[in-house]
C-alpha positions in Angstrom: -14.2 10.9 2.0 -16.7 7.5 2.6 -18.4 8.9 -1.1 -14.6 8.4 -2.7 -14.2 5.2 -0.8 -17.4 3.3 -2.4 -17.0 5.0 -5.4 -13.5 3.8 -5.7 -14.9 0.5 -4.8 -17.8 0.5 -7.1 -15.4 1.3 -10.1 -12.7 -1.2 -9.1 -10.1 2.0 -9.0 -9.4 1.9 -5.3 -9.7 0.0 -2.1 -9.5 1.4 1.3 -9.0 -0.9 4.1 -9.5 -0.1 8.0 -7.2 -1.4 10.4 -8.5 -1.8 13.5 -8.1 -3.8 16.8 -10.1 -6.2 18.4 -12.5 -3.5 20.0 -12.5 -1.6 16.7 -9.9 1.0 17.8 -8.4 2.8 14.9 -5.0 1.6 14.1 -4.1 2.5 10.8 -5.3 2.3 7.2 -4.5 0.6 3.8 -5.2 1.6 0.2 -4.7 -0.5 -3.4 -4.7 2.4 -5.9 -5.4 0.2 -9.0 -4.1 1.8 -12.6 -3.6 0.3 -15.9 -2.0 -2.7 -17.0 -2.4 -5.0 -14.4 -0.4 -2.7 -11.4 -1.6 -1.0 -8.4 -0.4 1.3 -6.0 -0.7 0.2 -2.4 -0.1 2.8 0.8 -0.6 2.5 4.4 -0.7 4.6 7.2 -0.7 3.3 11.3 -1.5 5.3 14.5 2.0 6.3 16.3 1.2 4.5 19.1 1.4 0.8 17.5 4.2 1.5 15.2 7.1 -1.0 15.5 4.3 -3.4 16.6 3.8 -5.3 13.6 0.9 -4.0 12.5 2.0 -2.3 9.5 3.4 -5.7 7.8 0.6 -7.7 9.0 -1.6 -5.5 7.3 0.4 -4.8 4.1 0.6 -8.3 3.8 -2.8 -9.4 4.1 -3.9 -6.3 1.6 -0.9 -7.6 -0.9 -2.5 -10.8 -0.9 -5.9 -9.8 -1.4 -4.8 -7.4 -4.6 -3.2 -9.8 -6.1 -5.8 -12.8 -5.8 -8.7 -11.1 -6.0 -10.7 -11.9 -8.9 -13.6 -10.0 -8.9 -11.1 -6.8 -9.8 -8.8 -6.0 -12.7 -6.4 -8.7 -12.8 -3.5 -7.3 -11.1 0.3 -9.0 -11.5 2.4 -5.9 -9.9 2.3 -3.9 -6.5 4.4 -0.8 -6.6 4.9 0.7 -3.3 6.4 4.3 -2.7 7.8 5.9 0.3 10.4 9.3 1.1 13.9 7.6 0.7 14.3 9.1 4.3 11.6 6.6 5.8 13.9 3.5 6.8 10.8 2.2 8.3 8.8 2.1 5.1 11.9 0.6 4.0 11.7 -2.5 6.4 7.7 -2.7 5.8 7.8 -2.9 2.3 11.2 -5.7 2.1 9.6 -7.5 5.4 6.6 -8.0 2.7 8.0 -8.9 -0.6 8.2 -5.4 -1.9 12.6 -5.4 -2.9 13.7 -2.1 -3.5 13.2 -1.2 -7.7 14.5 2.3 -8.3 15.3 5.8 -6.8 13.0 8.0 -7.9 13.8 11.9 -8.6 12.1 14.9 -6.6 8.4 16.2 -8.2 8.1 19.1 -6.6 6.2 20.8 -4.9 4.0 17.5 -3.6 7.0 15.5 -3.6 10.5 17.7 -2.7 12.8 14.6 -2.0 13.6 11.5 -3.6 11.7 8.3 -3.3 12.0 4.9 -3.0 9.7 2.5 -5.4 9.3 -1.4 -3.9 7.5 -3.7 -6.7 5.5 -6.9 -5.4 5.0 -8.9 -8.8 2.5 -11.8 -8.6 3.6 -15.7 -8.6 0.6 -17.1 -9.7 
């Protein structure tokens, strides 16, 4: 996994980001899957026991930021973020950050059996 972390890194395709607490606990992780024209697909993941803490948005936020200001990677101007239409906590992450619900998107079995809901971040600067 760490040799398709740098290599994601090294070929500006995707950035992993640790979360992690003050004494370097593990508390969750965050990814900007970069793809063409400008948009990238960001995903996060947090430990159960410091969900509803915050940490999610804080981190989302910060990686949102990053993506779209960064300028040593492909210029990127939109942020699509997908979760389970089932996951109202997804839900509240992704609105808390900026990310208004697009579309409902269809089942793609077998990875994906249920619908989905896409949230799009589009740059203001």
């Amino acid at each position: 996994m760490a040799a398709a972390q740098a290599i994601g890194w090294s070929t500006g395709t995707r950035f992993s980001f640790a979360v992690v607490a003050e004494d370097d606990t593990p508390l969750g992780h965050v990814v900007a899957k970069v793809h063409r024209g400008g948009v990238a697909e960001v995903g996060y993941w947090t430990a159960a026991e410091v969900r509803g803490q915050g940490v999610a948005p804080r981190a989302l936020e910060a990686v949102s930021q990053w993506a779209l200001g960064a300028q040593h990677i492909t210029p990127l101007t939109r942020l699509d973020l997908l979760h389970a239409e089932d996951n109202t906590a997804s839900c509240h992450v992704a609105q808390k950050c900026g990310y208004p619900l697009r579309d409902l998107l269809p089942p793609a079995p077998p990875a994906f059996p249920g619908r989905a809901h896409r949230h799009v971040r589009i740059s203001t600067s």
